[in-house]
DODOLUM-541869 format. One record per residue: x, y, z of N, C-alpha, C, O, CB in turn; residue in one letter. Coordinates in steps of 0.2 Angstrom, whole numbers, plus 2048, in hexadecimal, padded with zeros to 3 digits. Glycine has a CB too. Layout:
BEGIN
[[X Y Z] [X Y Z] [X Y Z] [X Y Z] [X Y Z] a];
...
This chain:
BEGIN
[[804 7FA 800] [800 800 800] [804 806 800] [803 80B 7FC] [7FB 800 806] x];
[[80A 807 804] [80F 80C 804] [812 80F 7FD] [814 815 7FB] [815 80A 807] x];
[[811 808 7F8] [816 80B 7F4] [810 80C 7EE] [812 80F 7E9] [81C 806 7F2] x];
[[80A 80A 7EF] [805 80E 7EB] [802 816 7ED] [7FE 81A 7EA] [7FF 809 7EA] x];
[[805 816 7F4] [804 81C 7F7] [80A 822 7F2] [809 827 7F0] [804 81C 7FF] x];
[[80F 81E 7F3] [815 820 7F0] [814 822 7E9] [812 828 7E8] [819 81B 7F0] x];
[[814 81E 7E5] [811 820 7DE] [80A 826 7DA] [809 829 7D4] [80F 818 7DC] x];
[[806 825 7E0] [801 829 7DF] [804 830 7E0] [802 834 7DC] [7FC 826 7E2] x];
[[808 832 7E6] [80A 837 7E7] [80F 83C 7E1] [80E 842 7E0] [80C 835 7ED] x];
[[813 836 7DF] [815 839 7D8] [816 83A 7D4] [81A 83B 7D0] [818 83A 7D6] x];
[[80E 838 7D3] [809 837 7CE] [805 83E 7CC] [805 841 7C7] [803 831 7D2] x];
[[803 840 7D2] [801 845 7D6] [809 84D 7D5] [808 852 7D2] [7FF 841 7DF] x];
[[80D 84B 7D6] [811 851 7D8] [812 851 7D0] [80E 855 7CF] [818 852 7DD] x];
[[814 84F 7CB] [814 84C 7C3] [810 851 7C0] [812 856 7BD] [80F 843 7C1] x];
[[80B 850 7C2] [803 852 7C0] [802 85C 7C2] [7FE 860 7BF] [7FD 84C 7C7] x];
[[806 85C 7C7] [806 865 7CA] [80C 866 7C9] [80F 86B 7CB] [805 866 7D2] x];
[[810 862 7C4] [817 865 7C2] [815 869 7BB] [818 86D 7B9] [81F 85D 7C1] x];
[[812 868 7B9] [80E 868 7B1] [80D 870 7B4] [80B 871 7B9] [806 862 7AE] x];
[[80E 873 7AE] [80C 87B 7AC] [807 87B 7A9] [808 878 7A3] [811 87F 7A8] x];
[[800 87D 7AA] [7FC 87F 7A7] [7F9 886 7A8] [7FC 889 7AD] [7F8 87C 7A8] x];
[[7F5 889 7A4] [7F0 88F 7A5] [7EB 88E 7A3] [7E7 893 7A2] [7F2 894 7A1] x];
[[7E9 886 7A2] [7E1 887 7A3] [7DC 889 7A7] [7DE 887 7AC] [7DE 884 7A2] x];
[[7D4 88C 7A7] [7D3 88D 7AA] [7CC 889 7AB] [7C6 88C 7AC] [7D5 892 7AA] x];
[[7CE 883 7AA] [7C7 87D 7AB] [7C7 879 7B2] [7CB 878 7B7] [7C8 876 7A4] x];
[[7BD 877 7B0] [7BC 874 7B6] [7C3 86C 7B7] [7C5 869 7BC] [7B2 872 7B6] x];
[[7C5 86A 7B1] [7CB 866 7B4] [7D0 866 7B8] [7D2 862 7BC] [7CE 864 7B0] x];
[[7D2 86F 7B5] [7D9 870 7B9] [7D8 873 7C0] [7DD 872 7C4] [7DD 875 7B6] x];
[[7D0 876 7C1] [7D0 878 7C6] [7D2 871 7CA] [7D7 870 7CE] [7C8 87A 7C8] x];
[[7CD 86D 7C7] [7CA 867 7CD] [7D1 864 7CE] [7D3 861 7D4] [7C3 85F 7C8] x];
[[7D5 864 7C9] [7DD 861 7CB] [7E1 863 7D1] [7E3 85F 7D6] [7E1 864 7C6] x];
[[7E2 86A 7D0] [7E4 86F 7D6] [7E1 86D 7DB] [7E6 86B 7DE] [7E2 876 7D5] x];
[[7DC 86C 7DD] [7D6 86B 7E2] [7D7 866 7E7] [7D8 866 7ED] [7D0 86A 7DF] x];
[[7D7 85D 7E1] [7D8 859 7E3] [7DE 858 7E7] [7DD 856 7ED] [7D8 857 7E0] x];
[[7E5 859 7E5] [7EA 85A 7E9] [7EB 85C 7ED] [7EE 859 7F2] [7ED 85B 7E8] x];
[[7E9 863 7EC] [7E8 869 7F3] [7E4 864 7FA] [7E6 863 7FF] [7E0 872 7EF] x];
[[7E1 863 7F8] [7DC 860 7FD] [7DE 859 800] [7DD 856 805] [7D4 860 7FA] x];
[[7E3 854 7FB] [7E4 84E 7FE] [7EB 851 801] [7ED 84F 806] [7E4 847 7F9] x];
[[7ED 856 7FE] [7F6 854 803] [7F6 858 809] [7FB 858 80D] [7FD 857 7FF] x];
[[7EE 85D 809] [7EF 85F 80F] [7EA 85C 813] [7EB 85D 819] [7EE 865 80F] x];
[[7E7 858 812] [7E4 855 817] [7E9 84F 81A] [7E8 84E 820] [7DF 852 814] x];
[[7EC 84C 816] [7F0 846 816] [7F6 849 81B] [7FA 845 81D] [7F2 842 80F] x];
[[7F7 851 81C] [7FD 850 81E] [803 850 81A] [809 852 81C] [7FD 84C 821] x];
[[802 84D 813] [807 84C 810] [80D 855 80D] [813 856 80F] [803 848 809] x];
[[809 858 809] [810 85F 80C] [809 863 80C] [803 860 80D] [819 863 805] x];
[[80B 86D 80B] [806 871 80A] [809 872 803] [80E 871 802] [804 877 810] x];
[[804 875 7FF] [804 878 7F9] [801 87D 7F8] [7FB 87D 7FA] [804 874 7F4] x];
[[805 881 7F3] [802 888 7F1] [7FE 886 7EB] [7FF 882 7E6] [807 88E 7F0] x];
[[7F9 889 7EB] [7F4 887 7E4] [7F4 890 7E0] [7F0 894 7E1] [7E9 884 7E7] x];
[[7F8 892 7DD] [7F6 898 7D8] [7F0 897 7D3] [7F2 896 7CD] [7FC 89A 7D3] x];
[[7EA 897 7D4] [7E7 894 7D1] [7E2 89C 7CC] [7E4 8A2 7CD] [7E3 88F 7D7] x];
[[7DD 89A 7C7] [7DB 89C 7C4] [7D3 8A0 7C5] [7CF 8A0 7C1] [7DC 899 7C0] x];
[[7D5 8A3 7CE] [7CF 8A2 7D1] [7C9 8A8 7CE] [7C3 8AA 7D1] [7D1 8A3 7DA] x];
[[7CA 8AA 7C9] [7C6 8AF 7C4] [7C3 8AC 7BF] [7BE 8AF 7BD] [7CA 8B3 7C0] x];
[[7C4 8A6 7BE] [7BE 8A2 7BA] [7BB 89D 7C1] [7BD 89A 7C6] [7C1 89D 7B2] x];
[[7B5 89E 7BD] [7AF 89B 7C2] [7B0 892 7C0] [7B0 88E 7C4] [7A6 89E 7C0] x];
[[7B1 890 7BA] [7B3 88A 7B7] [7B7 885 7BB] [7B5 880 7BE] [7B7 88A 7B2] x];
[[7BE 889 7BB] [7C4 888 7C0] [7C2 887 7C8] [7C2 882 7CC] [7C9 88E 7C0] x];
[[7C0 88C 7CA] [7BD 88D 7D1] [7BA 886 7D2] [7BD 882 7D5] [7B7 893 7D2] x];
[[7B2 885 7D0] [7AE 87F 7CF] [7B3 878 7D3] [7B3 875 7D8] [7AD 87F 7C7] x];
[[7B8 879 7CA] [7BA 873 7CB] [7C0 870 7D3] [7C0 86A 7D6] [7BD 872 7C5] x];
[[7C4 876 7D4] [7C5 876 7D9] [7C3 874 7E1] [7C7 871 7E6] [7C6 87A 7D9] x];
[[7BA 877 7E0] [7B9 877 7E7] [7B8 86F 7E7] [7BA 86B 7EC] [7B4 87C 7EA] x];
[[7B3 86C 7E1] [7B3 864 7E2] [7B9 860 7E3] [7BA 85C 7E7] [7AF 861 7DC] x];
[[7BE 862 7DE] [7C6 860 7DE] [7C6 85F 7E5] [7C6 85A 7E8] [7CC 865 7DA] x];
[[7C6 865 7EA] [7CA 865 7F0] [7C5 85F 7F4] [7C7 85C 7F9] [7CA 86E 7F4] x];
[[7C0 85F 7F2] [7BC 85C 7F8] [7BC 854 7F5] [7B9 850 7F8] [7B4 860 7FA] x];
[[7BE 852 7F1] [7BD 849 7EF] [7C6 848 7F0] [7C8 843 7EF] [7BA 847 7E4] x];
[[7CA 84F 7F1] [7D1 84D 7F3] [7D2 84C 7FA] [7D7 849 7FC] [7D5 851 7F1] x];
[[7CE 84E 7FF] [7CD 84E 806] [7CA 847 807] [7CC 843 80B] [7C8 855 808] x];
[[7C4 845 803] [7C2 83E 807] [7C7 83C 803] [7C8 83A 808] [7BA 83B 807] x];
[[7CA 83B 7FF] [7CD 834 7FC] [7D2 833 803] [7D4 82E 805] [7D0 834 7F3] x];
[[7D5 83A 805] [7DB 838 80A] [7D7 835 80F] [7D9 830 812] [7E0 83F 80C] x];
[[7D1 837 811] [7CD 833 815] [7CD 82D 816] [7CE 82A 81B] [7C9 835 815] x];
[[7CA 82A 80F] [7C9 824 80E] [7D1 820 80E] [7D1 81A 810] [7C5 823 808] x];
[[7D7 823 80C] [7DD 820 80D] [7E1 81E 815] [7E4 819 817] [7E0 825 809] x];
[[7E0 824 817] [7DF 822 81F] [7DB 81E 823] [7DD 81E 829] [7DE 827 821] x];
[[7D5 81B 820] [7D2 816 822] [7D5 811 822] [7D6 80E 827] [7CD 814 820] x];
[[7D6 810 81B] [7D8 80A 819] [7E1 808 81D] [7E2 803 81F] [7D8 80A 810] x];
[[7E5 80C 81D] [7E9 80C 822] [7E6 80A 829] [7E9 805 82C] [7EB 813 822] x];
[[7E3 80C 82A] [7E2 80A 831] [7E1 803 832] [7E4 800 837] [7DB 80E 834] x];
[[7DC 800 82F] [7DA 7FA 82D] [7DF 7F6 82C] [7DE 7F0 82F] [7D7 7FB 828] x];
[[7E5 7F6 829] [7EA 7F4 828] [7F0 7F4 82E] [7F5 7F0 82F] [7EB 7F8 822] x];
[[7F0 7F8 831] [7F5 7F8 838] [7F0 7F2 83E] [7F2 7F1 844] [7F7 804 83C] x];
């Protein structure tokens, strides 16, 4: 499980290494997700420069942030379960 936690994480920093200027509900939701699992998880803090002038972006962010919060949730279950 560590090392799929592993993989997923730089899976993830991969993914926010990328330069974009779009300003869609994907990229929001992108931003979002991460934002919200690595700080929930503890994993580091990150700054999001985001494109908070479209409502698109915004959108997608705020769902992004919040399906990145429970997934850390649900990952920490399953941890638990496991020790």
């Amino acid at each position: 499980m560590k090392k799929s936690f592993l993989l997923f994480l730089i899976s993830q920093m991969m993914l926010l290494g990328c330069s974009h200027d779009e300003k869609t509900f994907e990229t929001g939701y992108d931003d979002g997700y991460a934002e919200g699992f690595n700080v929930q998880c503890e994993v580091k803090k990150i700054s999001i420069f985001g494109h908070w002038d479209s409502a698109e972006y915004t959108k997608g962010y705020k769902e992004g942030r919040k399906d990145g919060v429970r997934a850390c949730e649900l990952f920490k279950k399953d941890n638990n379960k496991k020790s």
